[in-house]
PyMOL Python script that loads the backbone (N, CA, C, O; Angstrom):
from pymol import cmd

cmd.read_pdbstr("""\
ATOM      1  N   UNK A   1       0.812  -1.207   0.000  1.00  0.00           N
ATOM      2  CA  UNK A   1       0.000   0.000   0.000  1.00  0.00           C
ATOM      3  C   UNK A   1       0.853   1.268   0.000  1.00  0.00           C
ATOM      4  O   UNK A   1       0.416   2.253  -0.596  1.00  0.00           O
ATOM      5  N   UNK A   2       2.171   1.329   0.692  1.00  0.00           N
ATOM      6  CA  UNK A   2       2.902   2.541   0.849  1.00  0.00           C
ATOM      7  C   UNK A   2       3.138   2.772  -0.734  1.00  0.00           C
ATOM      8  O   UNK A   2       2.655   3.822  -1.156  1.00  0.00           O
ATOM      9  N   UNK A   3       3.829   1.926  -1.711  1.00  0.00           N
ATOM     10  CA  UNK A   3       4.347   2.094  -2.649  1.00  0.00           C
ATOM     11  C   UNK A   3       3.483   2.264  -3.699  1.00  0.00           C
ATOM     12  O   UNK A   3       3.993   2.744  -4.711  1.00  0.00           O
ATOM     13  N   UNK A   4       1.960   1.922  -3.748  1.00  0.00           N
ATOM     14  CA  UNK A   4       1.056   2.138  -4.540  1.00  0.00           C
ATOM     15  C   UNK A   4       1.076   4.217  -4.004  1.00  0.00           C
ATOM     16  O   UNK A   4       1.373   5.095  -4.814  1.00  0.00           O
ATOM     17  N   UNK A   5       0.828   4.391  -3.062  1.00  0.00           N
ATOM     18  CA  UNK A   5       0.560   5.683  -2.584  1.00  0.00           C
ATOM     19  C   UNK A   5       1.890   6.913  -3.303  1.00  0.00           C
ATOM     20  O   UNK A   5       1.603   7.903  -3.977  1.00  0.00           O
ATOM     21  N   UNK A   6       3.376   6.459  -2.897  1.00  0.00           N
ATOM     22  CA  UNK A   6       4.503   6.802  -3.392  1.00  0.00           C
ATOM     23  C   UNK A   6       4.214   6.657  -5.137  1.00  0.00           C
ATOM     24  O   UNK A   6       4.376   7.773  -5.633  1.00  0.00           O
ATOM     25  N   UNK A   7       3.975   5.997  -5.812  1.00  0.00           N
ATOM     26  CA  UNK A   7       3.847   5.589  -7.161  1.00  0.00           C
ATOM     27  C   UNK A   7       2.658   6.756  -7.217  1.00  0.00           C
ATOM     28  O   UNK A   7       2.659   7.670  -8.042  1.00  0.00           O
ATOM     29  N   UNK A   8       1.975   6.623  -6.523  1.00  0.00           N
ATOM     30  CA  UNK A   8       0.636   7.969  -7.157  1.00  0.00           C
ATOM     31  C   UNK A   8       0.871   8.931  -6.732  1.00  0.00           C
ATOM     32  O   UNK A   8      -0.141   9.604  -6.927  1.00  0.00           O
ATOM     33  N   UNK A   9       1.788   9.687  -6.092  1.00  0.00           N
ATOM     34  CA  UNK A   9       1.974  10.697  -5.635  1.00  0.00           C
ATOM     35  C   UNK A   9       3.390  11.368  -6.900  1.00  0.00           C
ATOM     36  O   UNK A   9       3.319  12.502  -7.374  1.00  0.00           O
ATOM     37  N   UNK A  10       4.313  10.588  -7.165  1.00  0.00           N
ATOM     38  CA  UNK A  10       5.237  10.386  -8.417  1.00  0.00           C
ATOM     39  C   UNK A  10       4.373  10.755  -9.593  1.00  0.00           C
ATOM     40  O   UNK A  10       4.291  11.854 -10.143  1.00  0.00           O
ATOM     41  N   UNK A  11       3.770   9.683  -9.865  1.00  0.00           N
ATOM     42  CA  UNK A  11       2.966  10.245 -11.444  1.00  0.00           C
ATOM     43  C   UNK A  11       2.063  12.115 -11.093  1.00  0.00           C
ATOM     44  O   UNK A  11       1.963  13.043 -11.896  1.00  0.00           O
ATOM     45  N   UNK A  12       1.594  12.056  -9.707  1.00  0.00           N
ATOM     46  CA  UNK A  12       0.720  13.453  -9.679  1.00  0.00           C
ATOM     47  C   UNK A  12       1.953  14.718  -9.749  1.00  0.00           C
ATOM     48  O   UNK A  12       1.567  15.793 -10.208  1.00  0.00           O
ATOM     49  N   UNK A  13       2.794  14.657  -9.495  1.00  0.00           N
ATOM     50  CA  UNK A  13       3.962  15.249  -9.557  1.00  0.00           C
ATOM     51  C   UNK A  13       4.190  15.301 -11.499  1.00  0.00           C
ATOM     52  O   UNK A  13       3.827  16.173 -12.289  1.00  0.00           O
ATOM     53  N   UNK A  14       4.856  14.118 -11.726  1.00  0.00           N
ATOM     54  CA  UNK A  14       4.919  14.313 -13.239  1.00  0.00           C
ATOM     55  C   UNK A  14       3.749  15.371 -13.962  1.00  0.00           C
ATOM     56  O   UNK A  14       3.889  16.448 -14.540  1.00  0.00           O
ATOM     57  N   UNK A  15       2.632  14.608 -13.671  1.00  0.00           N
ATOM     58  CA  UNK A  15       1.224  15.410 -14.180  1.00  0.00           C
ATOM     59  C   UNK A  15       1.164  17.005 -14.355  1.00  0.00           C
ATOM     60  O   UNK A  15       0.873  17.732 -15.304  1.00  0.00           O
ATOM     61  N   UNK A  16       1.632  17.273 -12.799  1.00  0.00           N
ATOM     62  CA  UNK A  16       1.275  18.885 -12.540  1.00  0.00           C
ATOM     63  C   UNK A  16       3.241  19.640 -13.293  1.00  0.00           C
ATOM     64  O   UNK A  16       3.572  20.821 -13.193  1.00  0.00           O
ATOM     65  N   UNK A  17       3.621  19.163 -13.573  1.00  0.00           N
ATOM     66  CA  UNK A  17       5.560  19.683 -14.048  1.00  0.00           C
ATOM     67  C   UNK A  17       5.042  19.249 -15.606  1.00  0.00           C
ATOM     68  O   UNK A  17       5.015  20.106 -16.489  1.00  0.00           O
ATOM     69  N   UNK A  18       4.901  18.763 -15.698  1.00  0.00           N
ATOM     70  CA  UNK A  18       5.183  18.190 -17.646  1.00  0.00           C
ATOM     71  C   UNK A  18       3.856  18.284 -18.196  1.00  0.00           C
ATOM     72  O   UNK A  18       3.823  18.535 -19.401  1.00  0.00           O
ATOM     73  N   UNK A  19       2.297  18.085 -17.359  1.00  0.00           N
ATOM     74  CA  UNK A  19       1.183  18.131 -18.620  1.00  0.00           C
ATOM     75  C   UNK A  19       0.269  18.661 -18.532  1.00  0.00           C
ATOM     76  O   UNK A  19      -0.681  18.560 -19.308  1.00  0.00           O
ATOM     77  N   UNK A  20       0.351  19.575 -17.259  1.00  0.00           N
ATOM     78  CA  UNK A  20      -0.969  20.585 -16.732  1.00  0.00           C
ATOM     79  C   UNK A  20      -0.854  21.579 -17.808  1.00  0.00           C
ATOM     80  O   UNK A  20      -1.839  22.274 -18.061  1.00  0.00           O
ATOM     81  N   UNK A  21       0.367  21.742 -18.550  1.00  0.00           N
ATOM     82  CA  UNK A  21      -0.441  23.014 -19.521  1.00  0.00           C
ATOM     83  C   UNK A  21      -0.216  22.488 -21.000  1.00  0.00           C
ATOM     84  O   UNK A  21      -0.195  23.116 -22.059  1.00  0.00           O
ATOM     85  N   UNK A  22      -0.077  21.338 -20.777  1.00  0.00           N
ATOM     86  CA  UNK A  22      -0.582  20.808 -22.553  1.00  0.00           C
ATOM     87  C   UNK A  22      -1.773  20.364 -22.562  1.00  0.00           C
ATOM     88  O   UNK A  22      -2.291  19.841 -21.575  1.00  0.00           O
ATOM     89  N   UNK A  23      -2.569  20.580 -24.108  1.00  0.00           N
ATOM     90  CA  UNK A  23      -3.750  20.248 -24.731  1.00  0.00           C
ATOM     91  C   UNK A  23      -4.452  19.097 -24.074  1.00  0.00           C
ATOM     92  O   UNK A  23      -3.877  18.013 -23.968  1.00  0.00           O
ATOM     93  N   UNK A  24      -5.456  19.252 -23.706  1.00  0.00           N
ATOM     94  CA  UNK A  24      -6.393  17.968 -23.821  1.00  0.00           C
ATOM     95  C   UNK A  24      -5.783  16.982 -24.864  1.00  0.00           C
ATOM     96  O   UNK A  24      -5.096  17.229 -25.855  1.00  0.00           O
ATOM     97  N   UNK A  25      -6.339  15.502 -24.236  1.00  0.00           N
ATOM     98  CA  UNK A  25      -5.565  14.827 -25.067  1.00  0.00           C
ATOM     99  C   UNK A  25      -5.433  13.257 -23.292  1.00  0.00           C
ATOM    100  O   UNK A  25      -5.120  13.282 -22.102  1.00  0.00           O
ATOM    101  N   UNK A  26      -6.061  11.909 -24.630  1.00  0.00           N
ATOM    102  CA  UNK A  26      -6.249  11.041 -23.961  1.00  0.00           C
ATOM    103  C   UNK A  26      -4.538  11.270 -22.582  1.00  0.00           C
ATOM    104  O   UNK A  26      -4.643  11.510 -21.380  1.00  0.00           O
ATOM    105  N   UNK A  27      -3.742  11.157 -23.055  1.00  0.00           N
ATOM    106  CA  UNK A  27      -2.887  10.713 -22.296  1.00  0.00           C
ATOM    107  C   UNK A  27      -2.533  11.395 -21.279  1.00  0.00           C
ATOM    108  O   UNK A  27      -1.815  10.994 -20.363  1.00  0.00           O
ATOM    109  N   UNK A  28      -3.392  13.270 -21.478  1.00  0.00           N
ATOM    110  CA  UNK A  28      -3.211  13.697 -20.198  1.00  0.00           C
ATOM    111  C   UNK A  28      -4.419  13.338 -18.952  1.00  0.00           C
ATOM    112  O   UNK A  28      -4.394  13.557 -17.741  1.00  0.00           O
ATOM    113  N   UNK A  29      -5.215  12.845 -19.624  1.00  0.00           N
ATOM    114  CA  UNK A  29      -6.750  12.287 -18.796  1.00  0.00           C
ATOM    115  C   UNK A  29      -5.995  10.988 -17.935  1.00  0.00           C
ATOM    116  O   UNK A  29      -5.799  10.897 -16.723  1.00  0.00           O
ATOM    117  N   UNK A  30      -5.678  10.104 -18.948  1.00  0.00           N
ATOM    118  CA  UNK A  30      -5.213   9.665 -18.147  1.00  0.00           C
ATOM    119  C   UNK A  30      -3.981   9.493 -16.941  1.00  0.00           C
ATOM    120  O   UNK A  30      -3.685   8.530 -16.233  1.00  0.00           O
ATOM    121  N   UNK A  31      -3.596  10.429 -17.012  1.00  0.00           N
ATOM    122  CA  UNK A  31      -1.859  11.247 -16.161  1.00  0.00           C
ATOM    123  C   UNK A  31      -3.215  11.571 -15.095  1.00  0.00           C
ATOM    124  O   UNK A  31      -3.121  10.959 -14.030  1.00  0.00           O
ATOM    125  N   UNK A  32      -4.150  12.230 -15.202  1.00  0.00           N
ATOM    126  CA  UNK A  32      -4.477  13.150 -14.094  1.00  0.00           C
ATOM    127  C   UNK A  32      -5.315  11.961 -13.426  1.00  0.00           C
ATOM    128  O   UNK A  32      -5.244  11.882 -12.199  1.00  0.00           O
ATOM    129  N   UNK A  33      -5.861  11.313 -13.901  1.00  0.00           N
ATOM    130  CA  UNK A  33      -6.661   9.801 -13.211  1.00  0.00           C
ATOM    131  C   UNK A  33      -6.141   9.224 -12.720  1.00  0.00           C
ATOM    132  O   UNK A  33      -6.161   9.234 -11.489  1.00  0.00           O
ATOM    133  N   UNK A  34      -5.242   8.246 -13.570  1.00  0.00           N
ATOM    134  CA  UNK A  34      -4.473   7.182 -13.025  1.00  0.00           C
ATOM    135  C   UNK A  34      -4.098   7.217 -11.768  1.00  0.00           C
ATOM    136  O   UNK A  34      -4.466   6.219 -11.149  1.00  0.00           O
ATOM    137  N   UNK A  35      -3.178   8.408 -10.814  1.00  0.00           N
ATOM    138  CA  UNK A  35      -3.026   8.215  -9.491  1.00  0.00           C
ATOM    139  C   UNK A  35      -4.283   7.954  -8.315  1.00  0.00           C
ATOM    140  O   UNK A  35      -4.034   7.383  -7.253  1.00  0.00           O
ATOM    141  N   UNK A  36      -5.938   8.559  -8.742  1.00  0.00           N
ATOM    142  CA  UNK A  36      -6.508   8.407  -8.148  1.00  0.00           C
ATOM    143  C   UNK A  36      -7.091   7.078  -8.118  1.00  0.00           C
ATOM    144  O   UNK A  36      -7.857   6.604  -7.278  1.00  0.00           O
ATOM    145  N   UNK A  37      -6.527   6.463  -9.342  1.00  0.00           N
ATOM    146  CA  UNK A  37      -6.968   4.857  -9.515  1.00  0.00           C
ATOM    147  C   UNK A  37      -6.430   3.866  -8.484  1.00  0.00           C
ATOM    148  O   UNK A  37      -7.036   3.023  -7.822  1.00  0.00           O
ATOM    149  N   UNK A  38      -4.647   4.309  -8.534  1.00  0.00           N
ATOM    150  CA  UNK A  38      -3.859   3.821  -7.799  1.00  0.00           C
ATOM    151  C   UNK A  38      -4.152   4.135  -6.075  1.00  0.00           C
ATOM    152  O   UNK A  38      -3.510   3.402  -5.323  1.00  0.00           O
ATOM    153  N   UNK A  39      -4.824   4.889  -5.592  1.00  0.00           N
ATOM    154  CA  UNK A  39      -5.420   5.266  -4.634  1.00  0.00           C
ATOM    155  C   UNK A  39      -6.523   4.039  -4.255  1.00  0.00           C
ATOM    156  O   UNK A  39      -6.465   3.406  -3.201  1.00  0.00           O
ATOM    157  N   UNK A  40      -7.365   3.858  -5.128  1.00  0.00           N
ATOM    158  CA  UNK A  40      -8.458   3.321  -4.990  1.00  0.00           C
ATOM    159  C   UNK A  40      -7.974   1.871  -4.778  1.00  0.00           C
ATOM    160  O   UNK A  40      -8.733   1.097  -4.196  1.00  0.00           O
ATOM    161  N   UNK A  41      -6.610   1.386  -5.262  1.00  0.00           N
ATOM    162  CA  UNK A  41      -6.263   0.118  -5.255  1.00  0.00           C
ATOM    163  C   UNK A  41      -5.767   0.071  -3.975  1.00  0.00           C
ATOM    164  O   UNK A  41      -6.124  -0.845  -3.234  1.00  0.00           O
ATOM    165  N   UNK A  42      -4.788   1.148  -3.495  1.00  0.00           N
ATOM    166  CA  UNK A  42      -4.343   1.537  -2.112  1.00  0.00           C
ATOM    167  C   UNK A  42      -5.274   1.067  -1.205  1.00  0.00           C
ATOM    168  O   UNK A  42      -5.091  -0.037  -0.693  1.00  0.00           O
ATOM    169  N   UNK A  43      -6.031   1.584  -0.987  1.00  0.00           N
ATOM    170  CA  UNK A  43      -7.730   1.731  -0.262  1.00  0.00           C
ATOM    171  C   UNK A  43      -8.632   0.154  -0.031  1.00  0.00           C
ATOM    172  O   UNK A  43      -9.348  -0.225   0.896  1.00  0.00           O
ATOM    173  N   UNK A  44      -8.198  -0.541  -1.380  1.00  0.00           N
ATOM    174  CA  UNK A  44      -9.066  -1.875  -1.265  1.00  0.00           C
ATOM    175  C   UNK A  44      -8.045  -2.655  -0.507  1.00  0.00           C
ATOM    176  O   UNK A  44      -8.349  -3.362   0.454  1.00  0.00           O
ATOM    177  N   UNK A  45      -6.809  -2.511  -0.964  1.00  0.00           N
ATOM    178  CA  UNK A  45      -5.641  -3.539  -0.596  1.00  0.00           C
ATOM    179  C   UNK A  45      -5.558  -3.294   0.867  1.00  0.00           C
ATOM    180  O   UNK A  45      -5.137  -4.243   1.527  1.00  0.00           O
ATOM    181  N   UNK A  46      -5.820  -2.400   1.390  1.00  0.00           N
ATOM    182  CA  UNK A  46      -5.882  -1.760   2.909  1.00  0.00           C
ATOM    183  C   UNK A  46      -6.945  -2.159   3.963  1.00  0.00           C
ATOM    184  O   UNK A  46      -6.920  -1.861   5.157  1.00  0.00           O
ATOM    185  N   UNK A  47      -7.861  -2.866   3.328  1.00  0.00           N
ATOM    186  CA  UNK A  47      -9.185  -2.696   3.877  1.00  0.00           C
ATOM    187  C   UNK A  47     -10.004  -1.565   4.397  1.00  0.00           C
ATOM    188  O   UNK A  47     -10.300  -1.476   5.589  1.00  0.00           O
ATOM    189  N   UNK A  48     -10.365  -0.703   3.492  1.00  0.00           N
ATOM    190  CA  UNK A  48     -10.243   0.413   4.010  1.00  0.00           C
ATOM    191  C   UNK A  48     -12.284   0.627   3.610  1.00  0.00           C
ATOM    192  O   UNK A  48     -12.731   0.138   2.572  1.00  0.00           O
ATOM    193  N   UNK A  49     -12.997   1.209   4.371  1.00  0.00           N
ATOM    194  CA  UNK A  49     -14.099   0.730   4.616  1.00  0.00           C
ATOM    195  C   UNK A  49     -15.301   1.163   2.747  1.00  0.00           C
ATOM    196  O   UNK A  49     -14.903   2.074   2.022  1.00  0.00           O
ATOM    197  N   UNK A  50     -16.336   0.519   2.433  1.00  0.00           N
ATOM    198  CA  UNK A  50     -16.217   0.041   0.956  1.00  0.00           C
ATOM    199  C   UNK A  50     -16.787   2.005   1.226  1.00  0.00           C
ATOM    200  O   UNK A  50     -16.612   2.684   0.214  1.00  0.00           O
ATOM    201  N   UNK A  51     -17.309   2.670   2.293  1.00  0.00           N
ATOM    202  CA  UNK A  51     -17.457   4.199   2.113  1.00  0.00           C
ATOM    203  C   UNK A  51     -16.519   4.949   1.125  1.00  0.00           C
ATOM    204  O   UNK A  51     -16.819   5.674   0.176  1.00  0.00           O
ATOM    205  N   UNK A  52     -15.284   4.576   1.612  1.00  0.00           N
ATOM    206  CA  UNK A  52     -13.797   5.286   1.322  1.00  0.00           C
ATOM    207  C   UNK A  52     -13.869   5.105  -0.286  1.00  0.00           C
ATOM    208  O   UNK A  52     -14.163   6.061  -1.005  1.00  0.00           O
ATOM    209  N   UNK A  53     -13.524   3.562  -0.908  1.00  0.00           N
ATOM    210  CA  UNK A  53     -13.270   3.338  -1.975  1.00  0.00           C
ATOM    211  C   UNK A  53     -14.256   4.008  -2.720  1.00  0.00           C
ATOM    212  O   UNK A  53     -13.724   4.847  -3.447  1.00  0.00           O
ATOM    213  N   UNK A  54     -15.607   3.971  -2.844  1.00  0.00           N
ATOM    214  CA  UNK A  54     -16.780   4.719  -3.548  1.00  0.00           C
ATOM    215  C   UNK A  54     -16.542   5.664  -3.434  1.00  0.00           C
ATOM    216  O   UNK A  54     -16.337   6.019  -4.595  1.00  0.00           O
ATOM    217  N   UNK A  55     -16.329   6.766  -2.614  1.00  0.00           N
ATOM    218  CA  UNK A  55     -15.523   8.436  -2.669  1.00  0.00           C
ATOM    219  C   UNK A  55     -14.434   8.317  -3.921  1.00  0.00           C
ATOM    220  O   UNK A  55     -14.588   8.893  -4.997  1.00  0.00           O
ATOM    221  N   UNK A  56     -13.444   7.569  -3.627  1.00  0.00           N
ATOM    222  CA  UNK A  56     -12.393   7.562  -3.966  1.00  0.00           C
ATOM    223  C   UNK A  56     -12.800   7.157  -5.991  1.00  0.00           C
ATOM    224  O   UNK A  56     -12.232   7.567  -7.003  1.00  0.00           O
ATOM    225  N   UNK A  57     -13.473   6.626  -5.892  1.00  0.00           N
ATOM    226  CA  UNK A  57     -13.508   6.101  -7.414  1.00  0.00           C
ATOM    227  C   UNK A  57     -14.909   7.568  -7.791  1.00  0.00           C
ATOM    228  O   UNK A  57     -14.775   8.098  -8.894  1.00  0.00           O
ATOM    229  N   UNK A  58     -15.516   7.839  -7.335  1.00  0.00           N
ATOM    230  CA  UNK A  58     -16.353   9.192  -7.541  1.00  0.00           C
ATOM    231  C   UNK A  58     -15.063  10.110  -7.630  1.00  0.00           C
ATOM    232  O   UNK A  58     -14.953  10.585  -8.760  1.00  0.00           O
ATOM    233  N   UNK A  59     -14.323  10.391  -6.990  1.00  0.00           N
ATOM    234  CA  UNK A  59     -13.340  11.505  -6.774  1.00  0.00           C
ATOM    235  C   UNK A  59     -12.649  11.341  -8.461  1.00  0.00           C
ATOM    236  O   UNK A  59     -12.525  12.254  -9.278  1.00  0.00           O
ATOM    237  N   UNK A  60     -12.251   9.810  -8.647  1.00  0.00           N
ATOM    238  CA  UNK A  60     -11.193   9.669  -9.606  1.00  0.00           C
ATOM    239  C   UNK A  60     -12.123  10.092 -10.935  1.00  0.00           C
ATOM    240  O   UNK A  60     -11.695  10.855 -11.801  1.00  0.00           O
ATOM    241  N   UNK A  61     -13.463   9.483 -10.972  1.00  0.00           N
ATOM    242  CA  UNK A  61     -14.100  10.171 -12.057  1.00  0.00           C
ATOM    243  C   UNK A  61     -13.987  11.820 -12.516  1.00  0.00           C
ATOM    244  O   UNK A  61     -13.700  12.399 -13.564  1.00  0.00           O
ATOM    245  N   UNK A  62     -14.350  12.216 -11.226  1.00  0.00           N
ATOM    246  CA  UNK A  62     -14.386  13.941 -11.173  1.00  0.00           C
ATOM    247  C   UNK A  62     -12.988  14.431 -11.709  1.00  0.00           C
ATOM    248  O   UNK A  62     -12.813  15.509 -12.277  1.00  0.00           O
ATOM    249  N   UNK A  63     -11.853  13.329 -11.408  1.00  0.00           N
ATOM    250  CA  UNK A  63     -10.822  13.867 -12.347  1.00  0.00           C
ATOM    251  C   UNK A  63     -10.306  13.721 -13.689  1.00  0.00           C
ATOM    252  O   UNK A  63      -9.562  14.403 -14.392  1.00  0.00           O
ATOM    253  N   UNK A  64     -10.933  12.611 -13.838  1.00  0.00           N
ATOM    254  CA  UNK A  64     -11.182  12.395 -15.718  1.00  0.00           C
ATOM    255  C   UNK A  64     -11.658  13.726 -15.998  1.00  0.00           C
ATOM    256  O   UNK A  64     -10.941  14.575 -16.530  1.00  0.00           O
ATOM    257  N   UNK A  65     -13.287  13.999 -15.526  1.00  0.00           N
ATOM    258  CA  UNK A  65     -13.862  14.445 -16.359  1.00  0.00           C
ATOM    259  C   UNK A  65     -13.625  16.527 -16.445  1.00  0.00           C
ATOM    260  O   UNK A  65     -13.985  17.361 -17.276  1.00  0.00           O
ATOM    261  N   UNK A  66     -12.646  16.647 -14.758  1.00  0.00           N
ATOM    262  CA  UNK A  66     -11.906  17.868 -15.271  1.00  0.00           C
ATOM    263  C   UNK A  66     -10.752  18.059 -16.175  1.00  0.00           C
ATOM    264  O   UNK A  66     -10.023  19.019 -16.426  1.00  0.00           O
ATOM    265  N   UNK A  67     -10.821  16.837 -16.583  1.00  0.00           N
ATOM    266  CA  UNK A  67      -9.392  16.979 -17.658  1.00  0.00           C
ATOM    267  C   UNK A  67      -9.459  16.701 -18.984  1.00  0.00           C
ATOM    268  O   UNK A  67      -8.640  16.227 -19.771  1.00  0.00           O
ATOM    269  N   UNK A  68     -10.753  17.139 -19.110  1.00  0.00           N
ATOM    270  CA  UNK A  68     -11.200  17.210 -20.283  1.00  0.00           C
ATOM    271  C   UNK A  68     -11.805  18.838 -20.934  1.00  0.00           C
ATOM    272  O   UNK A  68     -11.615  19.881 -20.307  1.00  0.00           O
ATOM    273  N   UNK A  69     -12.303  18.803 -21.842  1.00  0.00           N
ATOM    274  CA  UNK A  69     -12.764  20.303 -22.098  1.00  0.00           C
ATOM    275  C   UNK A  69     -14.296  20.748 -22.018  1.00  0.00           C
ATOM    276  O   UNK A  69     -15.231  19.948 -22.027  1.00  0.00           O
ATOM    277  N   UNK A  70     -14.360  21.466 -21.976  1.00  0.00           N
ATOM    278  CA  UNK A  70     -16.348  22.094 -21.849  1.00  0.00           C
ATOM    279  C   UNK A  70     -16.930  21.951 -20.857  1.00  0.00           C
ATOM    280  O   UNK A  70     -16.698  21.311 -19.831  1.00  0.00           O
ATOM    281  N   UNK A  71     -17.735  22.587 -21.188  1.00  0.00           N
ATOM    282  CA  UNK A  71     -18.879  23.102 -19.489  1.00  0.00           C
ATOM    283  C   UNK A  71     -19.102  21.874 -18.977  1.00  0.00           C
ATOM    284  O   UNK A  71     -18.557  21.519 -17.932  1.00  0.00           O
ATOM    285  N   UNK A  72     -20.068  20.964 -19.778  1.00  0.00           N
ATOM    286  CA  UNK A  72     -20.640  20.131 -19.523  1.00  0.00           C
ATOM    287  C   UNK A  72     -19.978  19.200 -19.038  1.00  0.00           C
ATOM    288  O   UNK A  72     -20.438  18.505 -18.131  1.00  0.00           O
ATOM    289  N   UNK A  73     -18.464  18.966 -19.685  1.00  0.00           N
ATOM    290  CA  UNK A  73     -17.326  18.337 -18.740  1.00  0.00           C
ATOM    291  C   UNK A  73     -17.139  18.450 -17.273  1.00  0.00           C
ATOM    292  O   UNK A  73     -17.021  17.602 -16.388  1.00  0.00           O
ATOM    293  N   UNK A  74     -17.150  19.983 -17.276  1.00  0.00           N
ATOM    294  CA  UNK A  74     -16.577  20.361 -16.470  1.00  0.00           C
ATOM    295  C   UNK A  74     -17.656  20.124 -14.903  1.00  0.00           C
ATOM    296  O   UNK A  74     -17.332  20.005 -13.722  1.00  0.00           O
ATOM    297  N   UNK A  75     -19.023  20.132 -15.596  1.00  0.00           N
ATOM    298  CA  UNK A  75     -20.036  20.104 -14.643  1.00  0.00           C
ATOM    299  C   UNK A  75     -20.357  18.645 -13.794  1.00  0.00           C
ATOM    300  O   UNK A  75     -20.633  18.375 -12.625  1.00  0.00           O
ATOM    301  N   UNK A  76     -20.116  17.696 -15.332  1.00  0.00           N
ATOM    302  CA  UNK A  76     -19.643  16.110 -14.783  1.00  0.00           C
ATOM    303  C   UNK A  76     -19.101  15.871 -13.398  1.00  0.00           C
ATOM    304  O   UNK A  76     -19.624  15.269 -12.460  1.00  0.00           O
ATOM    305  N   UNK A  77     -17.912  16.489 -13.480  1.00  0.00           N
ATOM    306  CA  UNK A  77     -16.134  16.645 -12.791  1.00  0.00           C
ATOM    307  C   UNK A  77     -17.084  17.062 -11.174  1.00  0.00           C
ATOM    308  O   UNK A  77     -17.112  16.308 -10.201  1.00  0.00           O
ATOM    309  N   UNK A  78     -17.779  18.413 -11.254  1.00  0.00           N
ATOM    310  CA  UNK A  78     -18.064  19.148 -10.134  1.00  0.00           C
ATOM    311  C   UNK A  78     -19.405  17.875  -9.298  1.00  0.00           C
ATOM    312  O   UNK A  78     -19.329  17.495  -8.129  1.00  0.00           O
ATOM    313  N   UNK A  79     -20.241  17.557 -10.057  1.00  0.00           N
ATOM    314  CA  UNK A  79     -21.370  16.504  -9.735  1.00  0.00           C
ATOM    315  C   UNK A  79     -19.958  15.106  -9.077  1.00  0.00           C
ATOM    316  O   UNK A  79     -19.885  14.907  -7.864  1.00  0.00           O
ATOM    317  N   UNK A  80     -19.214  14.488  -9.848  1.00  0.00           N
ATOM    318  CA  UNK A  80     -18.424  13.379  -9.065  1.00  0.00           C
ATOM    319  C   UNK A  80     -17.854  14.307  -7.619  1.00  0.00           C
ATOM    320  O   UNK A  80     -18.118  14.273  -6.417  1.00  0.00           O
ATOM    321  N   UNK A  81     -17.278  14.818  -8.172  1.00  0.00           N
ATOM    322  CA  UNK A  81     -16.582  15.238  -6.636  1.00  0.00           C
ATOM    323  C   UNK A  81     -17.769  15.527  -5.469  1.00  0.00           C
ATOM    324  O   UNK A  81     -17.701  15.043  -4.340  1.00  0.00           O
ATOM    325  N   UNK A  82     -18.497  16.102  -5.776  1.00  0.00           N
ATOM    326  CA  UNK A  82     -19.832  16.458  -4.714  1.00  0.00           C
ATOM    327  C   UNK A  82     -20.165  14.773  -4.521  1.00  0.00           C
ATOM    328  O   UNK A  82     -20.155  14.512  -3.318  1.00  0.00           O
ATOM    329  N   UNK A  83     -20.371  13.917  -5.116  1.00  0.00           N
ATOM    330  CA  UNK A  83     -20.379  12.345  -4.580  1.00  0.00           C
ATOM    331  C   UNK A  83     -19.901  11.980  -3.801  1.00  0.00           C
ATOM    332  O   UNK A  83     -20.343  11.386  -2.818  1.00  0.00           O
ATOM    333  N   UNK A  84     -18.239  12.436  -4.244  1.00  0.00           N
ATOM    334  CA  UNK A  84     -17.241  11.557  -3.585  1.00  0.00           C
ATOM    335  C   UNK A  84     -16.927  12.370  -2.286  1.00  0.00           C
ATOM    336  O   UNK A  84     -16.116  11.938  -1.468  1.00  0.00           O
TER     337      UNK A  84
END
""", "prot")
cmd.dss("prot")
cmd.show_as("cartoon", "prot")
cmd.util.cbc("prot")
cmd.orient("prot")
């Protein structure tokens, strides 16, 4: 679990230095997700109560869908996070 956490905290680092100000574009969706995925694996592997993980995978949605473009994206993003 530490090293899943270290590994997602590494890629969120890469994310915000190298692709927060390039174009939309699958591979930055997935840069900005993926650690919250790795979270969510953190979380199960932990036993961590099934409350947490459902936040956590609502949360990870809300970050797909801010890392994408348009309102309606963007409104997606704001509705997951208010879930999670």
């Amino acid at each position: 679990t530490p090293a899943l956490i270290l590994i997602a905290a590494l890629i969120s680092a890469f994310y915000t230095i190298v692709w927060l100000s390039k174009p939309q574009s699958l591979i930055r969706s997935l840069l900005k997700t993926g650690p919250m995925g790795l979270l969510v694996l953190a979380a199960i592997s932990g036993s961590a109560p099934i409350i947490i993980i459902l936040a956590l995978i609502a949360c990870s949605a809300g970050d797909y869908f801010l890392s994408r473009e348009g309102e309606k994206q963007f409104l997606f993003g704001l509705t997951a996070f208010l879930i999670g």
